[in-house]
N, C-alpha and C positions, 0 to 999 in steps of 0.2 A: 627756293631759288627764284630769280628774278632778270629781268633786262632792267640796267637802271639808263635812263635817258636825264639829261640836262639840256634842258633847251632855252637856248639867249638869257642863260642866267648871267646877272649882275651883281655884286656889291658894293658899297659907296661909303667910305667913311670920311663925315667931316672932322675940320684940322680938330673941333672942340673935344669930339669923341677921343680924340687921342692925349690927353692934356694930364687927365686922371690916371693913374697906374691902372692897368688891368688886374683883376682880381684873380688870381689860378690856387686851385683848389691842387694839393698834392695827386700828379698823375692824371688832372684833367685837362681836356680841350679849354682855353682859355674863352668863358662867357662873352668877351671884347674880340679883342683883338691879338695878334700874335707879337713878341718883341721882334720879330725878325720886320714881320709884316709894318711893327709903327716905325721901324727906325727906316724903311722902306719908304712910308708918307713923309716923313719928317725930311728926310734928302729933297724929293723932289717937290716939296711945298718951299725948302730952302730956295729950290733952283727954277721955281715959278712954273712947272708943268702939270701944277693938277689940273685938272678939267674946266670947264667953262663955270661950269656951279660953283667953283673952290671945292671941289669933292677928287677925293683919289681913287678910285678903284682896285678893290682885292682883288676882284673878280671882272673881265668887262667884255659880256656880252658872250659864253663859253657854250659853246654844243660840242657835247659829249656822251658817248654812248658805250657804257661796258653791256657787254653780251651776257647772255643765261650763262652760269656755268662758267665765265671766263675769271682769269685775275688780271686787275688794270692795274701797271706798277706807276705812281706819280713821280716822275724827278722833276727839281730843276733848284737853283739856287734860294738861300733864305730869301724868305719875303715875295716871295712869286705867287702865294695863295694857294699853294697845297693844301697845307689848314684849313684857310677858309672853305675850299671847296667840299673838304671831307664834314667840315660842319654842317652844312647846306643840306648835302645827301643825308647828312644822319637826324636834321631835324631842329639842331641843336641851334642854330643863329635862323631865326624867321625874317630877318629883315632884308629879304633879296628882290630881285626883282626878275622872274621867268619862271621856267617850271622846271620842278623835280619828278619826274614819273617812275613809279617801280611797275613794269609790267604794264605799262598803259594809264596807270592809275596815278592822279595828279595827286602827292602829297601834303599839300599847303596844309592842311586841313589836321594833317596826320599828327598827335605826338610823337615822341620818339621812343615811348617805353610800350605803341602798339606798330611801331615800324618791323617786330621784330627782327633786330639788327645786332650782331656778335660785334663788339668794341674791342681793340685791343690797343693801349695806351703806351705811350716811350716809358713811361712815368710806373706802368702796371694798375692806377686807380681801384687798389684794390682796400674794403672796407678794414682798417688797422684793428679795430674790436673785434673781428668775425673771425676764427679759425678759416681753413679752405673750407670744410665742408658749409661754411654759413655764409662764405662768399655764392657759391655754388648755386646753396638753394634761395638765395635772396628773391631771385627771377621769380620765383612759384613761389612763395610767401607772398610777394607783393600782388601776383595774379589768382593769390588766392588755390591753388592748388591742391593737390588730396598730396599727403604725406607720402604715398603708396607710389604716385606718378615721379615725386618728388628724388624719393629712395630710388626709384629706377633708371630715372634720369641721370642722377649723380654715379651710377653703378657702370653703366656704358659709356658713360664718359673716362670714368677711369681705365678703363679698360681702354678705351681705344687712346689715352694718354700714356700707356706703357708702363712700366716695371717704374713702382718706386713712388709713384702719383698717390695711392692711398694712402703713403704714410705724409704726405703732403696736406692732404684732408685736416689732419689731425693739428695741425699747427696753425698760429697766428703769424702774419705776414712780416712782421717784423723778428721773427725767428729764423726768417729761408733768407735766403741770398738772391742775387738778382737773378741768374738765370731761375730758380725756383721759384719765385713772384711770377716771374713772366710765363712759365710753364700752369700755376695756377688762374693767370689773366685767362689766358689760349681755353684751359678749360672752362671758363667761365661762359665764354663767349658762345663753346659749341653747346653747352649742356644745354640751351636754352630752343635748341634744334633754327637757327635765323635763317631767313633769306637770304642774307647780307652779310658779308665779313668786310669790317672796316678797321686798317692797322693802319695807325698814327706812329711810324718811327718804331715801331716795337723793340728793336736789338740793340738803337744805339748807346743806352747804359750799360750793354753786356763788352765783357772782355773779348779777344778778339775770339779764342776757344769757344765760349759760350755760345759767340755770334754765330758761327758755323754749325754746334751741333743743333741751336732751336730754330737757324734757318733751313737745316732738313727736316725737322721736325713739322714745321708750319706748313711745308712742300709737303710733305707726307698726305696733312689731312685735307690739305686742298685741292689733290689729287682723289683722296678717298672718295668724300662728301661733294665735288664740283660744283660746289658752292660758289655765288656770285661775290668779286671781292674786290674792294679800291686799297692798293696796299700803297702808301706814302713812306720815301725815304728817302738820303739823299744820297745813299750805297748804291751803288752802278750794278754793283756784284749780287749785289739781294732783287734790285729791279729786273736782272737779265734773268737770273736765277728762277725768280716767284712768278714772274709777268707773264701772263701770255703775248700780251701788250703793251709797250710801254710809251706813255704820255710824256711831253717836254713840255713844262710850263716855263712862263716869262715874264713878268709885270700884269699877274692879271687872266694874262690868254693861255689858251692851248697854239703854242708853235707849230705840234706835229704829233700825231699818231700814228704806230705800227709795229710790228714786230722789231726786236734791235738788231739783223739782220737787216731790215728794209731801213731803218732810221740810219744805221753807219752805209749803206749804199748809196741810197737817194736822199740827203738831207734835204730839206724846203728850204730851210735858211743856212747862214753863216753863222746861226747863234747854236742852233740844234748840230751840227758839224763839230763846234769848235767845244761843244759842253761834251759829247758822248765821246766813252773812246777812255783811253788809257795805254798811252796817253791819249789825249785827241788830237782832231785834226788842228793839220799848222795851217794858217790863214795869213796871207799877205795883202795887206789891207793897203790902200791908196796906189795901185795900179791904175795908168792911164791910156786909151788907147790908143796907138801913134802909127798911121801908115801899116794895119796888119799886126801889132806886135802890140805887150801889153808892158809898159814902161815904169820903172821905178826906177828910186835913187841910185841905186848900186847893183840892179839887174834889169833883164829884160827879157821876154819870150817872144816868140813869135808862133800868135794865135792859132788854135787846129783850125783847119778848113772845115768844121763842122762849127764853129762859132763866128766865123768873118762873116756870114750874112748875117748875121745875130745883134751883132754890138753897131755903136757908130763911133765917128770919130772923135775923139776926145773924150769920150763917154769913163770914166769911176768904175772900176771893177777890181774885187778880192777874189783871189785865186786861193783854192784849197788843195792840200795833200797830205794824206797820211803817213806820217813815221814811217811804218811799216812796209813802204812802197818806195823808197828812198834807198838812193846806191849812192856809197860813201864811197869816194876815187881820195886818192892821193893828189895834191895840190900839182907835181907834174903830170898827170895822167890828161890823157883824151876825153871828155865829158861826150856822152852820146845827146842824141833828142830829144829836147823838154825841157824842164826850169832848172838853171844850173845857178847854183848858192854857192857861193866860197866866202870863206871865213876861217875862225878861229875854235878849238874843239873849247867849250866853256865848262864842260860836265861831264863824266862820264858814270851810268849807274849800269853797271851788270849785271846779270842775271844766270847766276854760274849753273840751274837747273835746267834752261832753255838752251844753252849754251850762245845766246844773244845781249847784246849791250843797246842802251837807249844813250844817244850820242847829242848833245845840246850842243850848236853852232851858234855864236855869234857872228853874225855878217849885217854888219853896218849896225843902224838901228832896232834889227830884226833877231831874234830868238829864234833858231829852228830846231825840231826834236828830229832826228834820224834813226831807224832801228836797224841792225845791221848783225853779221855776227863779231863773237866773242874775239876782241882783239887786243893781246896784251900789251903788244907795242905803242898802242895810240895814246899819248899823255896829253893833258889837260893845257895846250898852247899852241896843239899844230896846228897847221895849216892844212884847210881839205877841203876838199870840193863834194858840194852835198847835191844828186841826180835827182828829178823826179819825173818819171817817163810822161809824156804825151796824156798816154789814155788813165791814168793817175789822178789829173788835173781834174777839178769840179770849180766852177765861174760862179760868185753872188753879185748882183748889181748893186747898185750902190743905198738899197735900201736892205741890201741882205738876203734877198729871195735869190735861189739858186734859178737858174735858165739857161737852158739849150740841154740836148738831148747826151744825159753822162752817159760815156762810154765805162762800161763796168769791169774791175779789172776781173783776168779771167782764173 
């Protein structure tokens, strides 16, 4: 086990680097670069915002710190540098610029095959010639190991992989099915006893059944072994689930760190608000501030007395609120205090186990999601007025940083 730190790491890809297909080895981290990541430089080289150098960054300038014993869950959209980042930590792309520390200890220096670090791949990267048990003992052939360490190792690993895993041993990779590959990857990674668990995407080849039973599975032994571990994904439900922690990347950066609990509470920005969530939060963007009150096309608020010393006038601000926090009135009804939306019902999806509906308004140019309960009378044309109380409300300025003190709903 280990604390891994990142400190003011960078990466830098120029436009040429991207010009060549990346080479990916079935089920490996791509040696270059990621397709999400170049189609990512390729956009904003189109739209002139790389850097002063003509260089784009994967990575720019990232302090982050997973704890002993903790799991860090990465989200955020393709080409944000998940990838890249988990390369970094594993050793695998040397061309950065800061430090990688396990425990204090600067890596630069480290390969990756004395990092000892447990891999687990979207893909399974698992050797297609080698039955499981030859995937298994690869680690200690390559370290040169005693046969005797070997056998034992492989022995306890099965065992703590559960009912079914030995006759797995027994087979070549292109014999098992996806979940079973990836039950084989999982063992690979512990037998080899790492500091480190790093999962790249692990479930998303799995059916949605699969994805469930070997994301408890993976919860199982990272609970067992608390083991340090960067789990990458773009599953909300695997990051809340696996995470102690979960990290919001963005072009590069870390957004925001925290529990997801603390990240749906306090978002930092308007991008971390509007990505978390499920739905997420609704964002009304190009508000103006007029005389106390916070002005758009076709509504208007008027500002809590906890932000009128805050803003000034004329000043650019989006206003947030959660689905979830929203009272759906009838178009003749009374709207109490706080931002009132009226429009058009555009959607309706229910959710006959919760006995709740997620209600899509159109009002004006704006899309809004409403959650409300189960109502079978409401069809997809009425008229309604969509509530969001006062202490609901959360303010980004107009670069997206949230400011002034959120009242938290209770």
């Amino acid at each position: 086990m280990a604390t891994i730190q990142l400190v003011d790491v960078s990466r830098a890809y120029a436009g040429r680097q991207l010009l060549a297909p990346a080479v990916r080895a079935q089920g490996m981290i791509d040696s270059k670069v990621d397709r999400a990541y170049s189609e990512r430089v390729r956009a904003q080289q189109r739209l002139g915002v790389a850097g002063s150098d003509g260089k784009v960054r994967a990575l720019d300038h990232v302090d982050l710190t997973v704890p002993d014993g903790k799991t860090l869950s990465i989200v955020g959209p393709s080409g944000c540098g998940k990838s890249t980042l988990l390369r970094i930590v594993a050793g695998l792309d040397p061309e950065f610029t800061g430090r990688v520390l396990y425990d204090g200890q600067d890596m630069r220096d480290v390969p990756p095959r004395d990092r000892y670090i447990g891999m687990v791949f979207q893909n399974y990267a698992l050797y297609p010639h080698f039955q499981g048990h030859g995937n298994l003992s690869f680690f200690f052939r390559l370290h040169k190991r005693t046969d005797e360490e070997t056998e034992e190792r492989i022995r306890a690993t099965s065992e703590i992989m559960g009912i079914g895993f030995d006759e797995l041993l027994k087979r070549k990779p292109g014999t098992l099915s996806g979940g079973q590959q990836q039950r084989v990857a999982i063992g690979r990674a512990i037998v080899r006893n790492p500091v480190l668990f790093l999962f790249d995407e692990p479930l998303s080849n799995l059916d949605a059944k699969l994805r469930v039973q070997t994301r408890i599975e993976i919860k199982r032994l990272l609970r067992r072994f608390q083991i340090t571990a960067i789990y990458v994904t773009h599953d909300q439900v695997e990051a809340i689930t696996l995470g102690d922690q979960i990290a919001v990347m963005r072009e590069g950066q870390v957004e925001q760190v925290g529990t997801y609990q603390e990240l749906m509470d306090r978002p930092a920005t308007a991008f971390v608000a509007g990505f978390l969530g499920q739905p997420p939060m609704n964002l009304f963007a190009g508000g103006t501030v007029r005389k106390g009150r916070v002005c758009w096309e076709n509504a208007e608020l008027a500002l809590p007395a906890r932000m009128r010393a805050l803003v000034r006038e004329g000043q650019s601000l989006t206003v947030g609120a959660r689905p979830e926090r929203a009272e759906i009135l009838g178009i003749s009804e009374s709207p109490h205090e706080g931002l009132v939306l009226g429009g058009n019902v555009a959607t309706i999806e229910p959710d006959f186990g919760r006995d709740t509906q997620l209600v899509y308004v159109q009002s004006g140019p704006v899309l809004c999601a409403a959650k409300g309960v189960l109502d079978s009378s409401m069809e997809i044309g009425d008229e309604i007025r969509v509530v969001f109380p006062e202490d609901a409300l959360y303010f980004f300025d107009g670069t997206g940083s949230q400011f002034g003190e959120q009242r938290l709903p209770e």
